[in-house]
Structures are given as C-alpha cells and as structure tokens.
PAVEXKE-963387 format. One record per residue (C-alpha): x, y, z; residue number from 1. Coordinates in pm, 1 decimal. Example, Ala and Ser with C-alpha at 12.3 -4.5 7.8 and 13.67 -1.06 7.14 Angstrom:
% residues 2
SITE / 1230.0 / -450.0 / 780.0 / 1 .
SITE / 1367.0 / -106.0 / 714.0 / 2 .
***
This chain:
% residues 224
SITE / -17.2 / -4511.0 / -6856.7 / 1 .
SITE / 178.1 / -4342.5 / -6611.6 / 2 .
SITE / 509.1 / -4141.2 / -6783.8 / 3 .
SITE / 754.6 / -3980.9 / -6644.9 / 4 .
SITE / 813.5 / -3581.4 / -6703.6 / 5 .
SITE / 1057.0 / -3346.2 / -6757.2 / 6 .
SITE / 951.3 / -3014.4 / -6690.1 / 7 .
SITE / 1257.7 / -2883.2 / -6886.3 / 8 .
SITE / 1145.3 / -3077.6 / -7227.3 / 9 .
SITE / 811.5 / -3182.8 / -7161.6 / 10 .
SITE / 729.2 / -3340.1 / -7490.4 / 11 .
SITE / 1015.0 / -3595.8 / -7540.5 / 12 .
SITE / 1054.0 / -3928.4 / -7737.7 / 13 .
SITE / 854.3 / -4091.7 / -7393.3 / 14 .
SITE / 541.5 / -3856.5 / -7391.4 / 15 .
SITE / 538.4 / -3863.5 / -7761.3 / 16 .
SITE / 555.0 / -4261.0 / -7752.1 / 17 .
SITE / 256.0 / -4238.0 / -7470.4 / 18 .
SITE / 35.7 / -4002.9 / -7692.6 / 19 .
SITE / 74.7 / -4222.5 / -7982.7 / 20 .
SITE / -41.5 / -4541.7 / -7768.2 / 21 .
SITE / -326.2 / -4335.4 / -7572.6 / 22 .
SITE / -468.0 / -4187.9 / -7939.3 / 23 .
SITE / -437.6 / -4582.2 / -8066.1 / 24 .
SITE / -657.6 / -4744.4 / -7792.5 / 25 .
SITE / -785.8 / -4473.7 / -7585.8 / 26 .
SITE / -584.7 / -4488.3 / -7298.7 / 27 .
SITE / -503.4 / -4259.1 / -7061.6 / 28 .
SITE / -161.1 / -4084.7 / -7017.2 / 29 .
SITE / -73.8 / -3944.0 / -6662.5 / 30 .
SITE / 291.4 / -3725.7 / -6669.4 / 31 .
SITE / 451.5 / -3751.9 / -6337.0 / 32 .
SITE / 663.0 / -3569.1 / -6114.1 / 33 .
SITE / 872.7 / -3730.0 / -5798.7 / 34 .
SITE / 978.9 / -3450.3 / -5576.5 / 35 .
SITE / 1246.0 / -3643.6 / -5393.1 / 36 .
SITE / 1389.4 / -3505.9 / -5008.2 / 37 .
SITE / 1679.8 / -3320.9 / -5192.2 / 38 .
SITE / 1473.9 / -3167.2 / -5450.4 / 39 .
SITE / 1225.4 / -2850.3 / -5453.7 / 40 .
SITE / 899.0 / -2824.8 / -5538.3 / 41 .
SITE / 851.7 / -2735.4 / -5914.1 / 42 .
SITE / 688.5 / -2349.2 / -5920.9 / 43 .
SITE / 310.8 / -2268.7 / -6070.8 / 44 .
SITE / 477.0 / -2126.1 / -6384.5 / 45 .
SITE / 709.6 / -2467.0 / -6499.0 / 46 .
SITE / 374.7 / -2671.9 / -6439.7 / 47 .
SITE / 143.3 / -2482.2 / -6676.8 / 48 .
SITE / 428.8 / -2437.4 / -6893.7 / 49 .
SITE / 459.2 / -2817.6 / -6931.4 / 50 .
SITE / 70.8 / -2871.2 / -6903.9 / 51 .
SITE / 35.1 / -2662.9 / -7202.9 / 52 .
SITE / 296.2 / -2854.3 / -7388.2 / 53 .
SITE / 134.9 / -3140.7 / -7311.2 / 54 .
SITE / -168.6 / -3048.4 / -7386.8 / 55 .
SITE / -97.1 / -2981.5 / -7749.0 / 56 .
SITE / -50.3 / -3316.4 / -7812.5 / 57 .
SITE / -402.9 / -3401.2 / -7751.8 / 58 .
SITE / -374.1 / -3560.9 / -7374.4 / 59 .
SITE / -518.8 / -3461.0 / -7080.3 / 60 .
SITE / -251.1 / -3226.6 / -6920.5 / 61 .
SITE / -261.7 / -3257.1 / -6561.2 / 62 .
SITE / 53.2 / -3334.9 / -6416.3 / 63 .
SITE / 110.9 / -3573.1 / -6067.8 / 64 .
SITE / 316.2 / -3412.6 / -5830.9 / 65 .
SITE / 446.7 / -3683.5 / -5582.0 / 66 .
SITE / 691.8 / -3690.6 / -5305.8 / 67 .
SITE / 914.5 / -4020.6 / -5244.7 / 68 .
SITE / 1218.5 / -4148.3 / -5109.1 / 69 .
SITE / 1357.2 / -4147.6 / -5505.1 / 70 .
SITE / 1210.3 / -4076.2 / -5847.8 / 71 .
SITE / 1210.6 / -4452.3 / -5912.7 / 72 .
SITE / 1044.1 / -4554.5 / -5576.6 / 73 .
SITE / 806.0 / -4280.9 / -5647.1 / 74 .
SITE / 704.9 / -4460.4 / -5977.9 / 75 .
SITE / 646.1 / -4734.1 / -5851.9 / 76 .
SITE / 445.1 / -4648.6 / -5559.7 / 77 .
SITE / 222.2 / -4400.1 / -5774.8 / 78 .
SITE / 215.8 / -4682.2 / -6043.2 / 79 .
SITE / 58.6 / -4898.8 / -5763.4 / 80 .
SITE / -217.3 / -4641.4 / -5665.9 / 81 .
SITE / -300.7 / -4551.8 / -5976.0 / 82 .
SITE / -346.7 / -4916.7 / -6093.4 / 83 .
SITE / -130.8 / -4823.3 / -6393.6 / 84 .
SITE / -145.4 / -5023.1 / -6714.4 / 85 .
SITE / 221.5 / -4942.1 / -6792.8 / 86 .
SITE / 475.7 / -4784.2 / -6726.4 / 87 .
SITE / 741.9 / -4551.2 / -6940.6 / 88 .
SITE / 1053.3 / -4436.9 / -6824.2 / 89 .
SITE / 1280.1 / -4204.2 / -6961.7 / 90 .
SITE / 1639.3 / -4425.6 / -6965.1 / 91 .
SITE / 1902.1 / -4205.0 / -6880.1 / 92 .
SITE / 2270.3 / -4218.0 / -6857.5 / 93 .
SITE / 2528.1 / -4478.7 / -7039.8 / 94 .
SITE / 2427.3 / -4750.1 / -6812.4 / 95 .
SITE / 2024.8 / -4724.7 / -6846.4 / 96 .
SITE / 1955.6 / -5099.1 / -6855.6 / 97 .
SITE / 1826.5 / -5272.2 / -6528.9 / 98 .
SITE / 2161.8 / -5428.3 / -6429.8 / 99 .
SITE / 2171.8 / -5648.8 / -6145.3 / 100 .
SITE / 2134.9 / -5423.8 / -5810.5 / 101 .
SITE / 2118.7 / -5126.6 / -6027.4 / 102 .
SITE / 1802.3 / -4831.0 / -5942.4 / 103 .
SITE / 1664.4 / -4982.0 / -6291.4 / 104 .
SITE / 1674.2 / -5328.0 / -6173.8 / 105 .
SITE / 1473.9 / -5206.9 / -5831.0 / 106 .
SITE / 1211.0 / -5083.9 / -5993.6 / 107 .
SITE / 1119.4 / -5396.1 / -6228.4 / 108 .
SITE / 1141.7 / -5540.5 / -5894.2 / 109 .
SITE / 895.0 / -5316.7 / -5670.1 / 110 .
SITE / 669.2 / -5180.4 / -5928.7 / 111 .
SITE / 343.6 / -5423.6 / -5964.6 / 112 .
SITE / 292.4 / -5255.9 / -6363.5 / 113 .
SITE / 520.2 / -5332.1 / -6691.8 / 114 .
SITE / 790.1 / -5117.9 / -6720.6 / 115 .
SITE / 924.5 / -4963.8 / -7102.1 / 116 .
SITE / 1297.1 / -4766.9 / -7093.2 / 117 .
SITE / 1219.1 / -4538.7 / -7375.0 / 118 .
SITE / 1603.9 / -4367.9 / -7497.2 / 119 .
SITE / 1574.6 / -3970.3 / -7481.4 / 120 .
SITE / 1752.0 / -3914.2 / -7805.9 / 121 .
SITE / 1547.4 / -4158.8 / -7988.0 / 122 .
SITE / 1441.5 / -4023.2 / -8322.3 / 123 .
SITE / 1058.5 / -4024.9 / -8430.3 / 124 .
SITE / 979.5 / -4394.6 / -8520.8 / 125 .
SITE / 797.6 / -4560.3 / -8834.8 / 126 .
SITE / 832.2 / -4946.0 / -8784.9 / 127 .
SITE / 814.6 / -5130.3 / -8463.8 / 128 .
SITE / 997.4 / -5484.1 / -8414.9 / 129 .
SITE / 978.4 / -5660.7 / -8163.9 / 130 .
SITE / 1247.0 / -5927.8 / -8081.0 / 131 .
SITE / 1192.2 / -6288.8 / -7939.4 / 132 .
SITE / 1455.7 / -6495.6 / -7856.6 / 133 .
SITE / 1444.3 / -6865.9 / -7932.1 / 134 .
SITE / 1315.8 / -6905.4 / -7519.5 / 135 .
SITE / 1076.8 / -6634.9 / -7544.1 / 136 .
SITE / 915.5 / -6741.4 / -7847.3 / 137 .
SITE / 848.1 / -7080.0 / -7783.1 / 138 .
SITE / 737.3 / -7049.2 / -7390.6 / 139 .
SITE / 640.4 / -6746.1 / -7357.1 / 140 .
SITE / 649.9 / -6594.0 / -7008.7 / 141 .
SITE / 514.9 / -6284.7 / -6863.7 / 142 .
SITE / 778.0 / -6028.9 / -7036.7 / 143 .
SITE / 693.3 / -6191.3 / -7391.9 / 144 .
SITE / 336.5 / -6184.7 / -7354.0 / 145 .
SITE / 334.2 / -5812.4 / -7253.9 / 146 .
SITE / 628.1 / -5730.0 / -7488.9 / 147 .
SITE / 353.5 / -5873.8 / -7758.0 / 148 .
SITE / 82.0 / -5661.1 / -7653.5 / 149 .
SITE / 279.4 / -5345.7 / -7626.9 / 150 .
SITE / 403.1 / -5478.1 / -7990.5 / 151 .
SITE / 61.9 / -5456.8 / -8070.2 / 152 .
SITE / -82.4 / -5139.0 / -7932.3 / 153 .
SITE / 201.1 / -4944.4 / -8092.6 / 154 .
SITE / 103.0 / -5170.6 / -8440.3 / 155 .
SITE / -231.6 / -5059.6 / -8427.3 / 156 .
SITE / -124.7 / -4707.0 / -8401.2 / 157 .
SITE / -32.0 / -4743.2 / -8793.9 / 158 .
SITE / 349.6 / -4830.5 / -8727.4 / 159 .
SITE / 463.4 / -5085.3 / -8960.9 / 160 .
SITE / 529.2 / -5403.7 / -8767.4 / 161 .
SITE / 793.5 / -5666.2 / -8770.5 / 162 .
SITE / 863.4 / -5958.2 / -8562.1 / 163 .
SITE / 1201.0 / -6162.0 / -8524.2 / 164 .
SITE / 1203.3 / -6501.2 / -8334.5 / 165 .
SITE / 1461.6 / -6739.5 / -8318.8 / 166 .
SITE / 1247.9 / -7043.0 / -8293.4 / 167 .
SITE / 909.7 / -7140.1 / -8356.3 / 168 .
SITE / 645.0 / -6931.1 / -8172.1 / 169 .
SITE / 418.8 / -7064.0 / -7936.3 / 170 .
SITE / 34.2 / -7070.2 / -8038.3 / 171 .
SITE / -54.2 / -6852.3 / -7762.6 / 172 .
SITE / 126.9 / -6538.7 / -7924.3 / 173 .
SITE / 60.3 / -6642.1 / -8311.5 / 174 .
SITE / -351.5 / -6511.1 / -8269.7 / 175 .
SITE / -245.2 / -6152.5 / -8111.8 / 176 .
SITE / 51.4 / -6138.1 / -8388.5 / 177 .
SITE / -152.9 / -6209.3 / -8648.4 / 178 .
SITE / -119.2 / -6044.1 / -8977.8 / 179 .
SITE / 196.1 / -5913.0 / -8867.3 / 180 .
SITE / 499.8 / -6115.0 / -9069.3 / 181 .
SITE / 678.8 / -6336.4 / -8873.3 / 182 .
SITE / 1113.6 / -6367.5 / -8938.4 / 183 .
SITE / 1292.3 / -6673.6 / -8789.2 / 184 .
SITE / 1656.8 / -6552.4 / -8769.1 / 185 .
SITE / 1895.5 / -6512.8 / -8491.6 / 186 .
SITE / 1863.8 / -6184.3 / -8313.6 / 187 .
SITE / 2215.6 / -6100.7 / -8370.9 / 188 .
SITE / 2234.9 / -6181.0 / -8762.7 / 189 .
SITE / 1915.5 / -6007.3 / -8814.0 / 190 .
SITE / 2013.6 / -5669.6 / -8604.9 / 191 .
SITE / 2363.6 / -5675.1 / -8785.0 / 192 .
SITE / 2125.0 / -5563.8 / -9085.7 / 193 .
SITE / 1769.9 / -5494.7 / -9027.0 / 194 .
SITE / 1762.8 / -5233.6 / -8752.8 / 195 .
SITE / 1727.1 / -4891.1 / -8863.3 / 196 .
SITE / 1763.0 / -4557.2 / -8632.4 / 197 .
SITE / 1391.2 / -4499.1 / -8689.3 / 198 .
SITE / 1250.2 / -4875.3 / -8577.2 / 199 .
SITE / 1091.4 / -4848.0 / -8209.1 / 200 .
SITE / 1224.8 / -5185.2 / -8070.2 / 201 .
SITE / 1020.9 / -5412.6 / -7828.3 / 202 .
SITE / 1292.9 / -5616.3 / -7618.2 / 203 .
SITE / 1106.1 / -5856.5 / -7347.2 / 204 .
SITE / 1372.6 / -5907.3 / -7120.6 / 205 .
SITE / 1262.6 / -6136.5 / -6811.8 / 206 .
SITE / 1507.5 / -6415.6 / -6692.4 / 207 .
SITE / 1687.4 / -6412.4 / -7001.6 / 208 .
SITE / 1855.0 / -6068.0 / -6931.5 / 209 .
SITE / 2183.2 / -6063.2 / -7085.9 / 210 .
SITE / 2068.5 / -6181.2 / -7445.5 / 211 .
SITE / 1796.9 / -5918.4 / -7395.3 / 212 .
SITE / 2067.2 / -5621.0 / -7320.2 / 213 .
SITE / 2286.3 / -5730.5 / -7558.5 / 214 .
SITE / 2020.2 / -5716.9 / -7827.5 / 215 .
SITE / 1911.7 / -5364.0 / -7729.8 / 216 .
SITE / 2292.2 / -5249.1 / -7707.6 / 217 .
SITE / 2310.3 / -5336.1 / -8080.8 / 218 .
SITE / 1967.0 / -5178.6 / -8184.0 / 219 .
SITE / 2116.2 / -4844.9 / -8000.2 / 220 .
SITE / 2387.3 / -4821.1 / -8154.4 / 221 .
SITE / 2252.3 / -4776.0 / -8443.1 / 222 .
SITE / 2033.5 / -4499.4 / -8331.7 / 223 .
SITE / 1726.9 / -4773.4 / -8271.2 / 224 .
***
C-alpha cells in the first residue's frame, strides 16, 4: 500500500487506517513523499522524526522520497513502479471529492492502482459499512468489486461490518460478503440514521459519481 505522509503529523487517520490493513493481511505499507519543483527537500532530522513515528506503529518505516511535476502525479507514477495494491490519500480541503477536471479526478484517471480519500479529522473507527447503490449491487463493476474487498480487509481486521444495498446483490459479491449482514434500504434513508462519527465508510464510486458524493457528503457530516 502506498500512503501518503505528512512529515508534520506523521501518524494520521490515513497511516493509522494503512497499519490496521497491513497488521490484518500482511501487507506492506510504504509512506511517501512528493517533492514537487516549488517545494524543498525535507531535512535528515523531519525524516527520522517521522520514521520513528511510524515505526511505532509496527510498519516498516522507510519513507519514499520522490520528485514530480505535483504530489498527485507523483502518486501515481510511484504507485505505478511500485506495483501498488492501493492507494490512500489524505483528502484535503472542502472540495476533496474527485470532481470532474478536479486534481482528485486526475489521479483516478492516471493512477493504474485503487485509490481511498481517507478525511484527516476522521475519528478512530469501530464499524465499517460499506454502501452499494441499487447499480452497484446488482452489476457490479470494477469500483464495487474493490470497494468489497477493501470492505473486507478492513472486516477482517476485527471492525464490525455492515453492508447497505439498495437492490439485490449480485452472486459474485454475496461469497466475499459472506457472514457479514446484508441491509436493503436506500442509501439516503439508511444514512439519515445509521451512520455514526466512528463508522469507516466504503463508498465505490465509478460511473455513478454523483449518488456516490452525495452519499459520502452525508456520512461526513456527521463526522463519518
């Protein structure tokens, strides 16, 4: 998993999200750095300050150091030569999701691993649900089947696990989600009362984008 990292906070919600899945199934998590053309190298002293941080947490602390064009270019191309399994981003600002034409929306485009926005003021999660629209259930694309497995790996990291589709879910997804219950409600009526600020939520977004950000905009604010 490649992540990216602050050398300010090293240990956010993101790194903290990529221990949990690495200590789950094994994984590897690789902290990176993009030194755009603007930007200075970080000193010796902020890199073993964050290694060490890192380090605490049980993962292997060396940090990437690349230099791109932009941060998110640079995550993608290092994503690419690293042969990445994922992806996680810290989402930043008011307008973090991948709008159309947005630096976001570039970087679903360019980079060849999945891509998770983790929110920096997320709070430390106990349940995971993962959301399925009607669509996504039923005929299930590329971002359901790897919103399932993500799903998953953070399920079998002992997070209690919930899944809401609006529609029946295709028999494809029902042997990886099984033993995890199963709601059939709209996404809107159940978020209205079933979120809490401590669920992690799993939002595949692919060609159905807007019913994907609105469902995330409702989980946030609430704290999700």
């Amino acid at each position: 998993m490649l992540v990216t990292a602050d050398l300010d906070e090293p240990v956010n919600p993101t790194l903290r999200l990529a221990a949990r899945l690495a200590e789950a199934d094994g994984g590897t998590v690789r902290p990176l750095v993009v030194i755009t053309p603007a930007g200075e190298n970080p000193t010796r002293e902020q890199l073993e300050h964050a290694e060490q941080a890192i380090g605490a947490l049980g993962l292997e602390a060396h940090i990437e150091v690349r230099h791109d064009d932009s941060e998110l270019a640079g995550m993608a191309h290092t994503a690419r030569s690293l042969g990445s399994s994922l992806v996680l981003v810290n989402a930043t600002g008011a307008s973090w999701l991948p709008a159309t034409n947005s630096p976001s929306a570039d970087l679903l485009e360019s980079c060849t691993s999945p891509v998770a926005f983790v929110r920096p003021d997320a709070v430390t999660a106990d349940r995971v649900v993962l959301l399925l629209s009607t669509h996504h259930a039923a005929r299930p694309g590329p971002a359901a089947r790897l919103a399932v497995d993500l799903a998953v790996r953070l399920a079998s990291s002992g997070l209690e696990t919930v899944v809401v589709a609006g529609g029946t879910v295709a028999t494809e997804l029902l042997s990886p989600l099984a033993g995890h219950p199963v709601a059939r409600s709209d996404w809107a009526s159940w978020l209205d009362g079933g979120v809490r600020p401590e669920d992690l939520v799993v939002v595949p977004r692919g060609r159905n984008g807007a019913a994907a950000d609105r469902a995330a905009r409702r989980a946030e604010a609430v704290g999700a």
